[in-house]
N, CA, C and O atoms as a DFTB+ gen file, in Angstrom:
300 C
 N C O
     1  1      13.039     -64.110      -8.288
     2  2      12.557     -63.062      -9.178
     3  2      13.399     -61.806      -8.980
     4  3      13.893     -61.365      -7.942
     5  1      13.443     -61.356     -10.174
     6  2      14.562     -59.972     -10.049
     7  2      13.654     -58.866      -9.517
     8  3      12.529     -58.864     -10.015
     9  1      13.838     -58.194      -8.867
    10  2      13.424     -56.863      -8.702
    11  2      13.606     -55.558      -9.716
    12  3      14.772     -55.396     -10.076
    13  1      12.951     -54.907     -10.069
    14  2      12.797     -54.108     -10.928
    15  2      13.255     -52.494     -10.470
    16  3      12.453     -51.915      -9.737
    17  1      13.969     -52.071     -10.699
    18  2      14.157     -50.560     -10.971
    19  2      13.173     -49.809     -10.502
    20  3      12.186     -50.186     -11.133
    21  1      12.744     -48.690      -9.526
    22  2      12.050     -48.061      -8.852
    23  2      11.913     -46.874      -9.979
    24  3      12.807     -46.057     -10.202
    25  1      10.326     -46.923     -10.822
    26  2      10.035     -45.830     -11.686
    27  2       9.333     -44.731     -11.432
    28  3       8.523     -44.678     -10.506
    29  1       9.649     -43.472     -12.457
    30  2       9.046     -42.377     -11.564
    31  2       8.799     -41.794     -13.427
    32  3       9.562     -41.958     -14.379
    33  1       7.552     -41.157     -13.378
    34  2       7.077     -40.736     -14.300
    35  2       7.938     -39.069     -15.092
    36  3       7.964     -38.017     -14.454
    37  1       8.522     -39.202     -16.462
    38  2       8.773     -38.128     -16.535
    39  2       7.819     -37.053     -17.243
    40  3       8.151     -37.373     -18.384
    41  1       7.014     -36.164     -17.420
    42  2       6.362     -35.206     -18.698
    43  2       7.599     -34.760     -19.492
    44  3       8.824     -34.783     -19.370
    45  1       6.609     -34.315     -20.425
    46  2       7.301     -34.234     -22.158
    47  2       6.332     -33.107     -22.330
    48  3       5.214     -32.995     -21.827
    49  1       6.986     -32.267     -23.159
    50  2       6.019     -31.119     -23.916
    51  2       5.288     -32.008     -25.201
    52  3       4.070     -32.134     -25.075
    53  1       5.589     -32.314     -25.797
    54  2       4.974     -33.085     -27.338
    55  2       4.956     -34.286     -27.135
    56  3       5.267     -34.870     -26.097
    57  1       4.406     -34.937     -28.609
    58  2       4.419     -36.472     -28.345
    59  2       5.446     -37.356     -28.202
    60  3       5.369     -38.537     -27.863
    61  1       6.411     -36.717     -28.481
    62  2       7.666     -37.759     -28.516
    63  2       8.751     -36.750     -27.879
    64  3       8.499     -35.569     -27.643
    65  1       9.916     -37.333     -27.647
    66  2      11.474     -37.110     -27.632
    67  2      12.554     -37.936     -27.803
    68  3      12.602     -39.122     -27.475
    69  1      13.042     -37.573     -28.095
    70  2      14.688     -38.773     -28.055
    71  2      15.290     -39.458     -27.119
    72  3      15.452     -38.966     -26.002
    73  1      15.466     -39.974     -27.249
    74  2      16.246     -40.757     -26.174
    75  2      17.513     -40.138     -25.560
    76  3      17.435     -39.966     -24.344
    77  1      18.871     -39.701     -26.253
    78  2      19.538     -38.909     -25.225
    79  2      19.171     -37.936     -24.850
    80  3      19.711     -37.589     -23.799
    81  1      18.048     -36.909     -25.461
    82  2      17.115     -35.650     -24.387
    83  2      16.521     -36.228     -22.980
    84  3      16.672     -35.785     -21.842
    85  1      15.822     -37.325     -23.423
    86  2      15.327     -37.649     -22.388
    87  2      16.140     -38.024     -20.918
    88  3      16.024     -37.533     -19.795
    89  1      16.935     -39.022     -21.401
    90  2      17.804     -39.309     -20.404
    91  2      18.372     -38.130     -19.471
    92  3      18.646     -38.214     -18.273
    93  1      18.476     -37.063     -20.273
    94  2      19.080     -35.404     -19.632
    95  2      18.086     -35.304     -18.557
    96  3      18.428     -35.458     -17.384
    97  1      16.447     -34.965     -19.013
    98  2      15.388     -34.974     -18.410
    99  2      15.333     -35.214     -17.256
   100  3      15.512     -34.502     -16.268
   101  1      14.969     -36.679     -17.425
   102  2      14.621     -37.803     -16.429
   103  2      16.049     -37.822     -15.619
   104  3      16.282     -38.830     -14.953
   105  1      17.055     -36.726     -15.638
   106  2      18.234     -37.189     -14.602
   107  2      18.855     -37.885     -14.290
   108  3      19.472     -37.795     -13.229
   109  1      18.943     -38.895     -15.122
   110  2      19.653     -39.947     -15.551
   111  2      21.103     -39.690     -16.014
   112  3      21.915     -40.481     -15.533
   113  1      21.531     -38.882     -16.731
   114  2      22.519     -38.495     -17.074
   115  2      22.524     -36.781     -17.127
   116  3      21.656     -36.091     -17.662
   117  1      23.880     -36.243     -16.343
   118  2      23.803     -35.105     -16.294
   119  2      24.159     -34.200     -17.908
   120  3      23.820     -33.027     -18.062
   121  1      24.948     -35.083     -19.083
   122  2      25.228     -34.462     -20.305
   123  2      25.121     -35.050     -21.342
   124  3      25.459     -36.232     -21.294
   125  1      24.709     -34.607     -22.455
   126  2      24.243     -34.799     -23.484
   127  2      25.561     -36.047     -23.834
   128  3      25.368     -37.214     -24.175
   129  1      26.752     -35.429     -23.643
   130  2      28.267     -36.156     -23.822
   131  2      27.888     -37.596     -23.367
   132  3      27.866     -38.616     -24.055
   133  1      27.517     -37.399     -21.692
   134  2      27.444     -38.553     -20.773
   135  2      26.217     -39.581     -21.327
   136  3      26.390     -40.770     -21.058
   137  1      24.893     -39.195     -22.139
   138  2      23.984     -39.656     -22.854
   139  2      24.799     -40.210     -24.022
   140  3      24.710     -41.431     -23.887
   141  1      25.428     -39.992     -24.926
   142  2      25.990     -40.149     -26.020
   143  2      26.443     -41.725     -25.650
   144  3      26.231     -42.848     -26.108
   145  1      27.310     -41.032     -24.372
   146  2      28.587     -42.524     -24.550
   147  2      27.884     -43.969     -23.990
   148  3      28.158     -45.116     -24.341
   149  1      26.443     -43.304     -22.561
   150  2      25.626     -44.633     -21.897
   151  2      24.892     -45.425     -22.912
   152  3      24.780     -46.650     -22.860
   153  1      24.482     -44.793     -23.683
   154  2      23.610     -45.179     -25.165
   155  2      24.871     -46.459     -26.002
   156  3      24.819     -47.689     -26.023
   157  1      25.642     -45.743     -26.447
   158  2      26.945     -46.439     -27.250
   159  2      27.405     -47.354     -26.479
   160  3      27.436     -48.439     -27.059
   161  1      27.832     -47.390     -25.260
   162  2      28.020     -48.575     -24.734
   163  2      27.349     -49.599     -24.306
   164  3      27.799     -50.442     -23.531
   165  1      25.512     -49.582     -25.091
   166  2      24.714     -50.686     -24.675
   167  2      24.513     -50.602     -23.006
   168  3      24.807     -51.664     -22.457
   169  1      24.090     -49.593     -22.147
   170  2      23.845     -49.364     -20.916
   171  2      22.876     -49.072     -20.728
   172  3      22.526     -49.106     -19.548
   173  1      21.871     -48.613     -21.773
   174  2      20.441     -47.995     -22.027
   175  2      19.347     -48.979     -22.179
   176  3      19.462     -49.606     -23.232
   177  1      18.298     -49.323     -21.447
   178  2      17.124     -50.407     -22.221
   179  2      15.711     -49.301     -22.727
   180  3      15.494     -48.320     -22.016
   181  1      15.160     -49.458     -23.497
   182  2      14.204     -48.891     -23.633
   183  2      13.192     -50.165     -23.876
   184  3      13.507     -51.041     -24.682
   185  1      11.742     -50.234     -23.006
   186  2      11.125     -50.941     -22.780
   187  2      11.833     -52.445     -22.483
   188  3      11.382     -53.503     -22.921
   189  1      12.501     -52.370     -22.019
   190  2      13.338     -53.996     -21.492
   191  2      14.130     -54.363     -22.247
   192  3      14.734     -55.298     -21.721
   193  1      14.682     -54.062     -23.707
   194  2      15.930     -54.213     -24.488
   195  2      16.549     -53.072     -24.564
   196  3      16.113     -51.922     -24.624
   197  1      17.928     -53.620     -24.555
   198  2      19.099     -52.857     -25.205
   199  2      18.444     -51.763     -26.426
   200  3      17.752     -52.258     -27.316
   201  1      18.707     -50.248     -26.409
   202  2      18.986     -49.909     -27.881
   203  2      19.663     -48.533     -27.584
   204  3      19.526     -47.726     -26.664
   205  1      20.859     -48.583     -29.301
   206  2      21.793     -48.263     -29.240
   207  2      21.828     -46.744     -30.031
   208  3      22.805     -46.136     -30.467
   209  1      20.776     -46.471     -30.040
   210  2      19.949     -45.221     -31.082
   211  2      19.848     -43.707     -30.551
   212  3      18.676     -43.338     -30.476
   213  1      20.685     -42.850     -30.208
   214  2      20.744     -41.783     -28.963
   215  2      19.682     -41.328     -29.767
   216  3      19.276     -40.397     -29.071
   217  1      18.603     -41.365     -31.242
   218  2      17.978     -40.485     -31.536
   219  2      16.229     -41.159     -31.742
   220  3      15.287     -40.620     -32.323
   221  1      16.267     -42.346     -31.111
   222  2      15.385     -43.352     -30.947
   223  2      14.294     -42.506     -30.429
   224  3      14.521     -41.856     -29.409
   225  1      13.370     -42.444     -30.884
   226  2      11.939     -41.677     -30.420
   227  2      11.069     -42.448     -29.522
   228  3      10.590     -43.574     -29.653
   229  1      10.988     -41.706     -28.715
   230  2       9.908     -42.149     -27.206
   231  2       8.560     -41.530     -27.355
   232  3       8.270     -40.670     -28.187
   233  1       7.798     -42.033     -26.501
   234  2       6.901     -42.059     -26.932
   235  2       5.917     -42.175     -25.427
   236  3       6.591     -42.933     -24.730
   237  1       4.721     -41.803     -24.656
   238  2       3.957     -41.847     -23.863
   239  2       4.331     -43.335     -23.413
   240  3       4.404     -44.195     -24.291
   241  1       4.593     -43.701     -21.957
   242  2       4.365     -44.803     -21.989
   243  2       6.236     -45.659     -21.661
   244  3       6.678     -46.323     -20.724
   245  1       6.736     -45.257     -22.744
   246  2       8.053     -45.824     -22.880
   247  2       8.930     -46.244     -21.860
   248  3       9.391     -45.111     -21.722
   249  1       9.408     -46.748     -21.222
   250  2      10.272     -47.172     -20.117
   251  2      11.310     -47.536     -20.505
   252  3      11.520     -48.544     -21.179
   253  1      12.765     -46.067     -19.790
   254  2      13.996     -45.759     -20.305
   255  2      14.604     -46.726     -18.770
   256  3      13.961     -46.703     -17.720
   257  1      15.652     -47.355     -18.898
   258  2      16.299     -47.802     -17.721
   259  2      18.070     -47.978     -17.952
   260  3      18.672     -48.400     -18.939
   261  1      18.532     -47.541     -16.804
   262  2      20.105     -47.208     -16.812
   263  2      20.581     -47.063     -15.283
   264  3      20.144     -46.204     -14.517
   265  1      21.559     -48.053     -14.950
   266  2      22.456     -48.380     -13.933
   267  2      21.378     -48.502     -12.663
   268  3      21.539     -47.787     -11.675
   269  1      20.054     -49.631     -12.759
   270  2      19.046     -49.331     -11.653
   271  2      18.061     -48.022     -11.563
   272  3      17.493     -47.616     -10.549
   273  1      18.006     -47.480     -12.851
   274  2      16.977     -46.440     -12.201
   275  2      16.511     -46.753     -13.622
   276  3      17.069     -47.431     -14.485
   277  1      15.057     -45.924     -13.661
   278  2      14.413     -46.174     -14.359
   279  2      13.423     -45.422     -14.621
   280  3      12.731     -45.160     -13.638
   281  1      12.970     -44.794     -15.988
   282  2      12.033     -43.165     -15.674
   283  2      10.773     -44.030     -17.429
   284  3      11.076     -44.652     -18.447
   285  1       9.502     -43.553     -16.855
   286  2       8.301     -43.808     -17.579
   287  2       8.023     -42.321     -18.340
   288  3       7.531     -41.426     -17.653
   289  1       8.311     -42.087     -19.635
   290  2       7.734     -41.158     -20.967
   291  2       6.283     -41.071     -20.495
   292  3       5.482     -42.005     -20.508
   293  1       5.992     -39.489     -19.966
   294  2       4.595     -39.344     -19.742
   295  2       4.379     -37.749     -20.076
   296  3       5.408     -37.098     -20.253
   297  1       3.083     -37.054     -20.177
   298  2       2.347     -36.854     -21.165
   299  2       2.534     -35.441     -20.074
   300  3       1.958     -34.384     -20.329
């Protein structure tokens, strides 16, 4: 069995955000640039698939994952 990515909850002001904001957020990527290109090169899963959408809306709940880490959309 694979081991899973060690998650840590991020808050959000509103109900949603984007996906390359978030990634900024959650510290995952230090630049919007560096978000742009992890997204485009299919390096991003949101809830356990690939997606390639830097403007993909998150949502409470959501689970962003990139190079082993991994951050939970929270409220």
């Amino acid at each position: 069995m694979a081991s899973r990515a060690p998650l840590h909850d991020v808050s959000i002001a509103g109900d949603m955000i984007r996906l390359g904001q978030f990634l900024q957020l959650a510290g995952l990527v230090d630049t919007g640039g560096e978000a742009k290109e992890v997204i485009a090169d299919g390096l991003v899963t949101v809830n356990g698939e690939v997606d390639v959408r830097r403007g993909r809306q998150l949502h409470e709940g959501d689970v962003v994952e990139l190079g082993g880490r991994a951050a939970r959309v929270s409220d």
